[in-house]
PyMOL Python script that loads the backbone (N, CA, C, O; Angstrom):
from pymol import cmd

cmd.read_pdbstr("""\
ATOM      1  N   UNK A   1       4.822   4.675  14.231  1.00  0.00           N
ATOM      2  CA  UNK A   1       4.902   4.877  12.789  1.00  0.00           C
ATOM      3  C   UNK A   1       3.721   5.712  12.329  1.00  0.00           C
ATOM      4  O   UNK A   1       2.623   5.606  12.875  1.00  0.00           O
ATOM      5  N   UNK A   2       4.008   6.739  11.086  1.00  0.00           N
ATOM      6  CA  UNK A   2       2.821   7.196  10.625  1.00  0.00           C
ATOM      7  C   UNK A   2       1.970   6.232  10.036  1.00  0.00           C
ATOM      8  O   UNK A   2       2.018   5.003  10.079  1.00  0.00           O
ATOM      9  N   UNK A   3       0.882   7.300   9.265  1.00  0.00           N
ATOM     10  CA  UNK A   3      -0.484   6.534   9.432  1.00  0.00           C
ATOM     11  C   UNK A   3      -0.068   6.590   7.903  1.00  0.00           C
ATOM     12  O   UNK A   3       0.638   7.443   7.365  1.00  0.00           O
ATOM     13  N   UNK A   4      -1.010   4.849   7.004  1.00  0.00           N
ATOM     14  CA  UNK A   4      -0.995   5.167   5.486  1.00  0.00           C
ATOM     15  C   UNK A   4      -2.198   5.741   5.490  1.00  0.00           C
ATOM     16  O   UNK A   4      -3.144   5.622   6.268  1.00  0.00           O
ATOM     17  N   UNK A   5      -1.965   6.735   3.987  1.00  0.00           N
ATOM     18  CA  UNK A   5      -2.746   7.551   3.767  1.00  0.00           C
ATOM     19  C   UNK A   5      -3.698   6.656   2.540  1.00  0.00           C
ATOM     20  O   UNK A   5      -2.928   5.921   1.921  1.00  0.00           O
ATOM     21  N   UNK A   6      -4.603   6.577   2.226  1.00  0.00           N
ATOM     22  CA  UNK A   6      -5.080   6.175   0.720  1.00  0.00           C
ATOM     23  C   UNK A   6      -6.108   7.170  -0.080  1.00  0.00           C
ATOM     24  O   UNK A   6      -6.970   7.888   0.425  1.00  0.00           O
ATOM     25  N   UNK A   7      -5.752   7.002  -1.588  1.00  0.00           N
ATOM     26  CA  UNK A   7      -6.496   7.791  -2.428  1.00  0.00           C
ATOM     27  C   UNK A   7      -8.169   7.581  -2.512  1.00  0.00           C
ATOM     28  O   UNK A   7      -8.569   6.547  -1.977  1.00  0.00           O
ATOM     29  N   UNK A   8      -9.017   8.307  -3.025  1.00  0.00           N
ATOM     30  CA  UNK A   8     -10.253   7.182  -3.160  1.00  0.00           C
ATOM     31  C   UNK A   8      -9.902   6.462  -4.420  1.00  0.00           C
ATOM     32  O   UNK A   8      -8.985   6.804  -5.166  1.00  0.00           O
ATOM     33  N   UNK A   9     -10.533   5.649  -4.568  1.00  0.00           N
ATOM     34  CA  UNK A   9     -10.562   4.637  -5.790  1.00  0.00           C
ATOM     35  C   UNK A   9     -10.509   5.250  -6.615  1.00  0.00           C
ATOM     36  O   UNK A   9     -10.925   6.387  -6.395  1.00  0.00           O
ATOM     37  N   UNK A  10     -10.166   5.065  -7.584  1.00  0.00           N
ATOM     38  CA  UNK A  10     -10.343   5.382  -9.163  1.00  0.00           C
ATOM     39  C   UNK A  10      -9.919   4.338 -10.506  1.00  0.00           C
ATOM     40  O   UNK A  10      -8.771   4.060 -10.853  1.00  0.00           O
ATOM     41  N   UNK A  11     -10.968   3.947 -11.020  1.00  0.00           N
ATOM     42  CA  UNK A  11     -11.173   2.904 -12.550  1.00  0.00           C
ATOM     43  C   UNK A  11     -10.565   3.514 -13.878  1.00  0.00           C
ATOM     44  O   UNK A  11     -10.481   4.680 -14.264  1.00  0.00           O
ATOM     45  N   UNK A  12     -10.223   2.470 -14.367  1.00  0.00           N
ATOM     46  CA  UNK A  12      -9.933   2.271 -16.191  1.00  0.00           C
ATOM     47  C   UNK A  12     -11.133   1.557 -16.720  1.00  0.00           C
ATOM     48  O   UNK A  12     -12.323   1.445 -16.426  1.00  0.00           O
ATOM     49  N   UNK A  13     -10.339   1.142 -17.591  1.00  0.00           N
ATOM     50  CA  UNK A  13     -11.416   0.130 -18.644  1.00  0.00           C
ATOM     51  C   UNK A  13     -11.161  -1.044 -17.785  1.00  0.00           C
ATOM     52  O   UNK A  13     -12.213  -1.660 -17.610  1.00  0.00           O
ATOM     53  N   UNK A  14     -10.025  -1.648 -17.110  1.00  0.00           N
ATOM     54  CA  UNK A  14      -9.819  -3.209 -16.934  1.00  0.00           C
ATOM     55  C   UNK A  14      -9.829  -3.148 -14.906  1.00  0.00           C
ATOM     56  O   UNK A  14     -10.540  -3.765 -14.112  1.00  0.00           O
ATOM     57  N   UNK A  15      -8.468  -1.904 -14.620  1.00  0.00           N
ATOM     58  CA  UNK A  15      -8.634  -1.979 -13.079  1.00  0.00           C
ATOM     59  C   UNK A  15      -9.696  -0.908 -12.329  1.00  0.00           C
ATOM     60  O   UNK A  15     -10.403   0.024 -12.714  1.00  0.00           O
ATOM     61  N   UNK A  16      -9.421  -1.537 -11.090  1.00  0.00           N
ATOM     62  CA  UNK A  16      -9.762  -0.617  -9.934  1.00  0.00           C
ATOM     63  C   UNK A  16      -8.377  -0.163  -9.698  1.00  0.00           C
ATOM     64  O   UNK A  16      -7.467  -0.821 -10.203  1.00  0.00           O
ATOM     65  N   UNK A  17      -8.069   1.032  -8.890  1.00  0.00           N
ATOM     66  CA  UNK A  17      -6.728   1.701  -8.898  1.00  0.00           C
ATOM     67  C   UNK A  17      -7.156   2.509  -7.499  1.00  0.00           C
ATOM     68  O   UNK A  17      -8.298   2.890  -7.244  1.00  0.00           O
ATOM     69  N   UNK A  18      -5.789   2.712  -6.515  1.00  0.00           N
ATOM     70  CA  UNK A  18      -5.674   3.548  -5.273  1.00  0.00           C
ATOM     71  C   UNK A  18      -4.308   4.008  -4.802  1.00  0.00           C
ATOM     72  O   UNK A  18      -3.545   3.178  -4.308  1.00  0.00           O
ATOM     73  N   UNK A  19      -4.001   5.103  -4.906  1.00  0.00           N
ATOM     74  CA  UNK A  19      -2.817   5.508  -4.241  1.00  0.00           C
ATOM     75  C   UNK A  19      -2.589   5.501  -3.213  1.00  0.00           C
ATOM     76  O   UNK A  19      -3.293   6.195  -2.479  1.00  0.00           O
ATOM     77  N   UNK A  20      -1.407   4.656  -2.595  1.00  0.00           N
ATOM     78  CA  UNK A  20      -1.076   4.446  -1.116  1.00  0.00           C
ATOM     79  C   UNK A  20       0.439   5.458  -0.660  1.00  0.00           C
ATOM     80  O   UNK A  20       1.592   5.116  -0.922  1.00  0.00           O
ATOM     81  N   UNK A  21       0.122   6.455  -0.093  1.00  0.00           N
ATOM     82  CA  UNK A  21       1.249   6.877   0.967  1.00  0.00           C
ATOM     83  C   UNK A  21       1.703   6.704   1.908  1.00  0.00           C
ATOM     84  O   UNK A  21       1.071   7.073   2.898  1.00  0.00           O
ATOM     85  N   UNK A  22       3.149   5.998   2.111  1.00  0.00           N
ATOM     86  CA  UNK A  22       2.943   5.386   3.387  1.00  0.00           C
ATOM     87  C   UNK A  22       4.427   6.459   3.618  1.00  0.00           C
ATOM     88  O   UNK A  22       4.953   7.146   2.742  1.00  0.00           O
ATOM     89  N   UNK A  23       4.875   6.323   5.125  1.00  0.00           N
ATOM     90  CA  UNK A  23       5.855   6.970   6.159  1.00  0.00           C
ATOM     91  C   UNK A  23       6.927   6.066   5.713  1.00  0.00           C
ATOM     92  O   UNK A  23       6.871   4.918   5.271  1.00  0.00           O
ATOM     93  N   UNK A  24       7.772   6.740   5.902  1.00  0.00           N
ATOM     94  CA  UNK A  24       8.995   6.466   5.108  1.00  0.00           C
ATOM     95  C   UNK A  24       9.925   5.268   5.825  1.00  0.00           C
ATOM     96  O   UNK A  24      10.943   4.737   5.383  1.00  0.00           O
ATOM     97  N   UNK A  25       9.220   5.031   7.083  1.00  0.00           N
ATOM     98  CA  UNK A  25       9.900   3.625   8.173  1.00  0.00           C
ATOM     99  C   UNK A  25       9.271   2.905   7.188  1.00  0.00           C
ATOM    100  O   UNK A  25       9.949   2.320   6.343  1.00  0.00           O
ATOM    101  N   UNK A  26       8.076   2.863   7.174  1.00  0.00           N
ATOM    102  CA  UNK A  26       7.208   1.937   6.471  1.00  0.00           C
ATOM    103  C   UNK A  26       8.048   1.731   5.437  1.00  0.00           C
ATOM    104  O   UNK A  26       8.404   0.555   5.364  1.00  0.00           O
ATOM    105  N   UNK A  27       8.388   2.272   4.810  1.00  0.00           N
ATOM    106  CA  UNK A  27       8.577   2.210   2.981  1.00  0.00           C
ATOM    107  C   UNK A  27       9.777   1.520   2.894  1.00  0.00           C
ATOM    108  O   UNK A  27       9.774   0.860   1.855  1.00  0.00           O
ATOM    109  N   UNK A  28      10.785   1.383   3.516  1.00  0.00           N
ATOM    110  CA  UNK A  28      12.043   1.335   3.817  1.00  0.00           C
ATOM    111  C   UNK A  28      11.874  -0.438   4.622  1.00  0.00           C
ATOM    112  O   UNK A  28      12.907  -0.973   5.026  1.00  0.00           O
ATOM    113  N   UNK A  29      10.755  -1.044   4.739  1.00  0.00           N
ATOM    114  CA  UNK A  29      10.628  -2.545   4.888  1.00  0.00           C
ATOM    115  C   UNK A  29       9.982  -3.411   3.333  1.00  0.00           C
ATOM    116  O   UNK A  29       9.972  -4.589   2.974  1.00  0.00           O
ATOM    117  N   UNK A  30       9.546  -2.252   2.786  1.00  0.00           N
ATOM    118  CA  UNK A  30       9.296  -2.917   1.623  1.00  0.00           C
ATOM    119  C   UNK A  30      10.068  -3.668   0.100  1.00  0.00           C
ATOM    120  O   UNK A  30      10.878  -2.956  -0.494  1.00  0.00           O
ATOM    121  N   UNK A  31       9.900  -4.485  -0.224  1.00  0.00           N
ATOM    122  CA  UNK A  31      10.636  -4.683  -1.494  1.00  0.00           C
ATOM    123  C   UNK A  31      10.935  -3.588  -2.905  1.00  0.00           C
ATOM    124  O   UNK A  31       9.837  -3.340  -3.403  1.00  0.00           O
ATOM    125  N   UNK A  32      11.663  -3.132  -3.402  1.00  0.00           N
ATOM    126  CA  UNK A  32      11.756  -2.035  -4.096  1.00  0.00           C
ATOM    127  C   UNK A  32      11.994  -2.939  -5.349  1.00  0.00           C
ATOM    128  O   UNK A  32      12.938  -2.547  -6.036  1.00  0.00           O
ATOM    129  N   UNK A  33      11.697  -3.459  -5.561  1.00  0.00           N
ATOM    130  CA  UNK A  33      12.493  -3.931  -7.155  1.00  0.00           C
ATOM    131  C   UNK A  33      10.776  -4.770  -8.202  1.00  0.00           C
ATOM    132  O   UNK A  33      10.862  -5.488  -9.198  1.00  0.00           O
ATOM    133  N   UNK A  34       9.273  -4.263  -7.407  1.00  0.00           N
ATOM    134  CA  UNK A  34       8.258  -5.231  -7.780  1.00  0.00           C
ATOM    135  C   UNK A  34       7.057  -4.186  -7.112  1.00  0.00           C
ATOM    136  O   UNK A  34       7.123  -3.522  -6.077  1.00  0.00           O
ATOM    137  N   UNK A  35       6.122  -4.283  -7.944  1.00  0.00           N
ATOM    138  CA  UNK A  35       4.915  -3.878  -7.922  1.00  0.00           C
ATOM    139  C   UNK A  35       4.366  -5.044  -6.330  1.00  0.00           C
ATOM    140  O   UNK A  35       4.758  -6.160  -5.989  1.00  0.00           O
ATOM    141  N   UNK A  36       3.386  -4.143  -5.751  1.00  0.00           N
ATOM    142  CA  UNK A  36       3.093  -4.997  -4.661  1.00  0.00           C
ATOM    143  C   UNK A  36       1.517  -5.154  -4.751  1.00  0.00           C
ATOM    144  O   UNK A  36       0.740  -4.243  -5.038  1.00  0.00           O
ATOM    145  N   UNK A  37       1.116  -6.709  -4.403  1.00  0.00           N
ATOM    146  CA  UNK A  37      -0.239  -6.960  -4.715  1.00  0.00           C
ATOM    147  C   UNK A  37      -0.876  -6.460  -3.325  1.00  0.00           C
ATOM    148  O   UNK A  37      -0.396  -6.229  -2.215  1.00  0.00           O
ATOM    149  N   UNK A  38      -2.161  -6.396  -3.871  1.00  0.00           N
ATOM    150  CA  UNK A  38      -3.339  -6.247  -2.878  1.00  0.00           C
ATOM    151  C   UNK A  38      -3.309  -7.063  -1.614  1.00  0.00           C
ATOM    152  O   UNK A  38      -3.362  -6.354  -0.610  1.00  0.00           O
ATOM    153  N   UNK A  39      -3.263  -7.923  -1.460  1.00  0.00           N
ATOM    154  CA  UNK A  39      -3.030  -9.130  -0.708  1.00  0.00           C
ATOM    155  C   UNK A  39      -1.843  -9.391   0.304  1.00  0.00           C
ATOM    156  O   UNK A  39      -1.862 -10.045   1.346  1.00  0.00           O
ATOM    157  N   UNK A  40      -0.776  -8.679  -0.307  1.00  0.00           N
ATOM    158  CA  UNK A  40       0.596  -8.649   0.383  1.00  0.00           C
ATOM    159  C   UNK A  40       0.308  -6.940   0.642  1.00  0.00           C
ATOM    160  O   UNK A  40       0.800  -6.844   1.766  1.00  0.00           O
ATOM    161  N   UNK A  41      -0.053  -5.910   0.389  1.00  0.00           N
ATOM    162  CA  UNK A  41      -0.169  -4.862   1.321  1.00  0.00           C
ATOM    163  C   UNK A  41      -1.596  -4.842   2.301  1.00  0.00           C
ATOM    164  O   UNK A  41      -1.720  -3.978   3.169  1.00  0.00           O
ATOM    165  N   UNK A  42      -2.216  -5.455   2.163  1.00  0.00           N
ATOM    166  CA  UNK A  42      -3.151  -5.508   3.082  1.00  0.00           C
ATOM    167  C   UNK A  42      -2.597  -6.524   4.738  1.00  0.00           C
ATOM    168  O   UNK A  42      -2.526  -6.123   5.899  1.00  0.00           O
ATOM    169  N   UNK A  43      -2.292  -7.943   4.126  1.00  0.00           N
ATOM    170  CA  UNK A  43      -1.518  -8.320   5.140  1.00  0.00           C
ATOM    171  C   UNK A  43       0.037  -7.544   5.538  1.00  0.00           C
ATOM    172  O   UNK A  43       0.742  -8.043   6.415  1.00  0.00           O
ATOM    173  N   UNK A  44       0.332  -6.683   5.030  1.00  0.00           N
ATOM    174  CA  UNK A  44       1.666  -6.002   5.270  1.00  0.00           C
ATOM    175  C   UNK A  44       1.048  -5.133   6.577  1.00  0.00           C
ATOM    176  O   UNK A  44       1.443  -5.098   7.742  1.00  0.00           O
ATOM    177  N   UNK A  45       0.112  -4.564   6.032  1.00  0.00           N
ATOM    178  CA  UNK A  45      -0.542  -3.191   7.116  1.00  0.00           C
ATOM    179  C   UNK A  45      -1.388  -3.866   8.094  1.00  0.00           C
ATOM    180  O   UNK A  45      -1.446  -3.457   9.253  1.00  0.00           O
ATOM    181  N   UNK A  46      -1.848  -4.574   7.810  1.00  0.00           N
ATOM    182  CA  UNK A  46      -2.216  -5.552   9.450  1.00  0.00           C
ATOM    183  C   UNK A  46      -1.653  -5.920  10.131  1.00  0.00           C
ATOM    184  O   UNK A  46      -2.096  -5.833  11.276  1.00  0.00           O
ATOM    185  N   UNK A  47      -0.420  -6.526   9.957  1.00  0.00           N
ATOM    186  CA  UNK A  47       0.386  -7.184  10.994  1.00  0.00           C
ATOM    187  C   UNK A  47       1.550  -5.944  11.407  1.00  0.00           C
ATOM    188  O   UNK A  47       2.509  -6.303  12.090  1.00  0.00           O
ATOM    189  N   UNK A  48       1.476  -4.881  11.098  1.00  0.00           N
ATOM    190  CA  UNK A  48       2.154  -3.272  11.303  1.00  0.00           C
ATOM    191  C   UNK A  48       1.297  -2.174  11.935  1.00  0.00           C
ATOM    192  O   UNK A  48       1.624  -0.997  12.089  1.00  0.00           O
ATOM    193  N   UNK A  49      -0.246  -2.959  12.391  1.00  0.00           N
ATOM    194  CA  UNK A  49      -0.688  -1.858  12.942  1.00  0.00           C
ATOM    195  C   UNK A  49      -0.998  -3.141  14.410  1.00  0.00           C
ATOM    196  O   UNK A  49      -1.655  -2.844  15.408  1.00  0.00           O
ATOM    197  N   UNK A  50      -0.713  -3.742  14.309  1.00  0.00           N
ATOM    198  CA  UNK A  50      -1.489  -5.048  15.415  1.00  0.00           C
ATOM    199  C   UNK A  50      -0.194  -4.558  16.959  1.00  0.00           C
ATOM    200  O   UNK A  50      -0.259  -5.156  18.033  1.00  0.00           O
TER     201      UNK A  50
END
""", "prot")
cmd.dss("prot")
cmd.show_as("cartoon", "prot")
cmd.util.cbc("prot")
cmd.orient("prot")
């Protein structure tokens, strides 16, 4: 599988913010209907690169 790509960080007034590009196998296991937390893409991409 390709590699995710990420933006550098970038802030508002309230978040931290990062754009994630991922390969389209990748994208195609994900839920489409919900914003995805920090927490669930971090454990998403760990257990996909292991």
């Amino acid at each position: 599988m390709g590699q995710i790509q990420y933006s550098e960080k970038y802030f508002d007034d309230t978040y931290e913010n990062r754009n994630v590009v991922l390969h389209p196998e990748v994208a195609k296991l994900l839920p489409k209907n919900r914003l995805l937390s920090d927490v669930f893409c971090l454990g998403f991409y760990t257990c996909h690169c292991l």
